[in-house]
PAGU-304331 format. One record per residue (C-alpha): x, y, z; residue in three letters. Coordinates in steps of 0.1 Angstrom, whole numbers, padded with zeros to 4 digits, always signed. Each point is the difference from the previous one (the first is absolute). Example, Ala and Ser with C-alpha at 12.3 -4.5 7.8 and 13.67 -1.06 7.14 Angstrom:
BEGIN
+0123-0045+0078ALA;+0014+0034-0007SER;
This chain:
BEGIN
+0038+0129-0303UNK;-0004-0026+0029UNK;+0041+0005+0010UNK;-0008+0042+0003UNK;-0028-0004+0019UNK;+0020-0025+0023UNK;+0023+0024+0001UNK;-0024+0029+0009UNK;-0010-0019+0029UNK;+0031-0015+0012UNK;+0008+0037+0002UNK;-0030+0010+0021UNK;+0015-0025+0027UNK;+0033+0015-0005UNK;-0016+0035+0008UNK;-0018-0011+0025UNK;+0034-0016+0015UNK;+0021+0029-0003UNK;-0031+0021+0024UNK;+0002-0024+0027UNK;+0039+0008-0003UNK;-0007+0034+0004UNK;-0025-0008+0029UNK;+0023-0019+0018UNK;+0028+0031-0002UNK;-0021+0020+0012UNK;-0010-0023+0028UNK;+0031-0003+0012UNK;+0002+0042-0002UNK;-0001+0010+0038UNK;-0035+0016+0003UNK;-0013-0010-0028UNK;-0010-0038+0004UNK;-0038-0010+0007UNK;-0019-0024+0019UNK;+0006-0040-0003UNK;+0028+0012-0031UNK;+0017-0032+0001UNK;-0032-0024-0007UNK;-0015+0019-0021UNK;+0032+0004-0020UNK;+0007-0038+0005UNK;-0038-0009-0014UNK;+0007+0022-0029UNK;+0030-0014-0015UNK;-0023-0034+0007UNK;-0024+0017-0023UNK;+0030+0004-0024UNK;-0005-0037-0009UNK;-0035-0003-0010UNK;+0007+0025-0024UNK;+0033-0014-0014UNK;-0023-0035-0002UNK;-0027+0022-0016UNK;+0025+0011-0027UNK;+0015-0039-0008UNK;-0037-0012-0002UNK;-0011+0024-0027UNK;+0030-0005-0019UNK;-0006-0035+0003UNK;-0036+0001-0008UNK;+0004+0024-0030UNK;+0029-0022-0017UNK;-0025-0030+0006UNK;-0032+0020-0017UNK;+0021+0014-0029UNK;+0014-0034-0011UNK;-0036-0015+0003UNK;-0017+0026-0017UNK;+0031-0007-0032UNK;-0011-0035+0001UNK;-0039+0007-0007UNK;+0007+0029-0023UNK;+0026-0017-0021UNK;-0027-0031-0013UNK;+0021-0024+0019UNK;-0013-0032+0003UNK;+0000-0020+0030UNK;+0018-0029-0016UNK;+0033+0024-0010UNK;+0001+0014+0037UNK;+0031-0016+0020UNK;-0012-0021+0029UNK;-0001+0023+0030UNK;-0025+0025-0018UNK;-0021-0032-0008UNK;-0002-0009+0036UNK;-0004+0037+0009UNK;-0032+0000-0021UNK;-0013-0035+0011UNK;+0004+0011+0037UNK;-0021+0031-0007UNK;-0029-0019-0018UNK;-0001-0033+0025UNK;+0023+0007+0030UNK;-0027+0018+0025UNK;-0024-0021-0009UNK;+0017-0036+0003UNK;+0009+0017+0035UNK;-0036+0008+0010UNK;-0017-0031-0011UNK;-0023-0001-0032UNK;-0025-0021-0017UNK;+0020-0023-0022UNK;-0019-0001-0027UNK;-0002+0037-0003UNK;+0041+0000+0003UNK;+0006-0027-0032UNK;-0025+0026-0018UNK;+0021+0027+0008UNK;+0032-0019-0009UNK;-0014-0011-0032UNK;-0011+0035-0011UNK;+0033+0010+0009UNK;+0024-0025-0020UNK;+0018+0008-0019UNK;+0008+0028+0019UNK;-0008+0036+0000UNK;+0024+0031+0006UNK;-0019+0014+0029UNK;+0000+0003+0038UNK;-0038+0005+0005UNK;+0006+0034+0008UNK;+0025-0006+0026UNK;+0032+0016-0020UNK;+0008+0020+0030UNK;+0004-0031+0025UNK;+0039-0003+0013UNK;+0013-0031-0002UNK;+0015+0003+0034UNK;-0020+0028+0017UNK;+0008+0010+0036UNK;+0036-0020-0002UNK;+0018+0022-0026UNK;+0039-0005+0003UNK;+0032-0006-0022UNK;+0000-0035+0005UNK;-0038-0001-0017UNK;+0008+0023-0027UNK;+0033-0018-0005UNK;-0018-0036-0005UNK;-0028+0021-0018UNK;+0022+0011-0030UNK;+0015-0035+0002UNK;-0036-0015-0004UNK;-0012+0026-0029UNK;+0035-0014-0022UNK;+0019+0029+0012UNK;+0032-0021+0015UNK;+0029+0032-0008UNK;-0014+0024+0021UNK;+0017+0007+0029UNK;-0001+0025+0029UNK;+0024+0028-0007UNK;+0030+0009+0022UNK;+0002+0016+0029UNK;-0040-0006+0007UNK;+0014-0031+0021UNK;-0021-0022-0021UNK;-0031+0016+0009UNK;+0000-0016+0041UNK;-0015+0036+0010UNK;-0028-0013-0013UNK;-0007-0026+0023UNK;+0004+0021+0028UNK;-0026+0030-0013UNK;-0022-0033-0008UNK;+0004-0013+0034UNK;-0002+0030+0022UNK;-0032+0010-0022UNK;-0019-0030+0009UNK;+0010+0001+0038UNK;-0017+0033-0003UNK;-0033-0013-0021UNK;-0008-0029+0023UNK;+0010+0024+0030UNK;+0025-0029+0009UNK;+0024+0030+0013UNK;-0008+0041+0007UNK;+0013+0027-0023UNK;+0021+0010+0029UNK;+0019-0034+0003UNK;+0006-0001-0039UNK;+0010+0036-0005UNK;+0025-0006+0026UNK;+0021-0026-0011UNK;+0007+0024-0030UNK;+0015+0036-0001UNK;-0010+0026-0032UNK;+0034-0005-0015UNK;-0002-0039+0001UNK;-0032+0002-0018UNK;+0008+0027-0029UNK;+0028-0024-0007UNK;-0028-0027-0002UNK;-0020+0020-0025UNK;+0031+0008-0027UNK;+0008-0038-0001UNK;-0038-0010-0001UNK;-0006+0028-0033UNK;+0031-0012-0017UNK;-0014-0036+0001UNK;-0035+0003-0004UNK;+0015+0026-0031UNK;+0017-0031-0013UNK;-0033-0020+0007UNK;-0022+0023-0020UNK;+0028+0002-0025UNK;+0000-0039-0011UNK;-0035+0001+0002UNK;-0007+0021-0027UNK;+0030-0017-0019UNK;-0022-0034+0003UNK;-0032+0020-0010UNK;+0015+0017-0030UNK;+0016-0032-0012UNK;-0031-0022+0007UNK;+0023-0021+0017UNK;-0032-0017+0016UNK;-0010-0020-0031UNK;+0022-0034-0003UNK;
């Protein structure tokens, strides 16, 4: 379920991609180009980005949910998880509010109600563990973390490096560090379809060993 909807929406961009092809033809069509053709087409493959990142964060997200949700549903205990799901649900009960500041005594209250553990996030199943900095080398150490350590990154998806650069150019955009214009332009239409093929194959792979680790409950020690 989660790897055809990827797939569905990694193909929206790719649809999407193959239009601005088609715009750009016709642009360069005596007669038939239109006014400021070459930023707008430049801010548009920019766009191109936000939606690949779009894509990789859902899949991410999903992946994360799912194997969550298994560990609730399944009568896991706390004690049987393997240590980064431990953590995972520690951070979600006592994280925020160790960061904000809270009455002490309230805290040990909390913590005592708590041990010896509960499967549960406080609602928060949906929270990323790396949210807005999505890339191979987080999903990489992520499957590493989780007890995963024979997943690799297939071949020929250059170990997953486009990542980085959708990641990158995405947040340039989002904290308007650079225009559209600027970012669209460093990249041509072909340059970034080639981009997309190597990101679904390993973000395919991803989802993949995910639900490998799910099914096998991999995330009890």
């Amino acid at each position: 379920m989660i790897e055809a909807a990827f797939r569905a929406r990694i193909a929206g961009v790719s649809y999407y991609l193959r239009s601005l092809r088609e715009l750009e033809t016709r642009h360069r069509t005596p007669g038939k180009g239109f006014y400021r053709a070459t930023a707008t087409l430049a801010a548009s493959r920019a766009a191109s980005f936000i939606m690949i990142y779009n894509c990789v964060e859902f899949a991410t997200r999903e992946t994360v949910i799912s194997v969550r949700k298994s560990m609730q549903n399944d009568s896991s205990s706390f004690a049987e998880l393997i240590a980064y799901w431990q953590q995972d649900i520690v951070h979600a009960h006592f994280k925020k509010k160790l960061q904000d500041g809270v009455n002490h005594g309230a805290l040990l209250q909390e913590f005592v109600e708590f041990v010896p553990g509960r499967v549960s996030w406080l609602q928060k199943e949906e929270a990323v563990p790396f949210a807005g900095n999505i890339d191979h080398t987080k999903l990489i150490k992520f499957a590493r973390d989780i007890g995963d350590r024979g997943w690799r990154p297939p071949n020929k998806t250059l170990g997953g490096s486009d990542l980085a650069i959708v990641k990158n150019a995405r947040n340039e955009l989002a904290h308007g560090e650079e225009t559209f214009e600027a970012i669209g332009g460093n990249y041509s239409v072909a340059d970034i379809a080639d981009k997309l093929d190597r990101i679904r194959s390993f973000m395919c792979s991803y989802i993949r060993m995910m639900q490998r680790y799910e099914t096998g409950r991999s995330y009890v020690s």
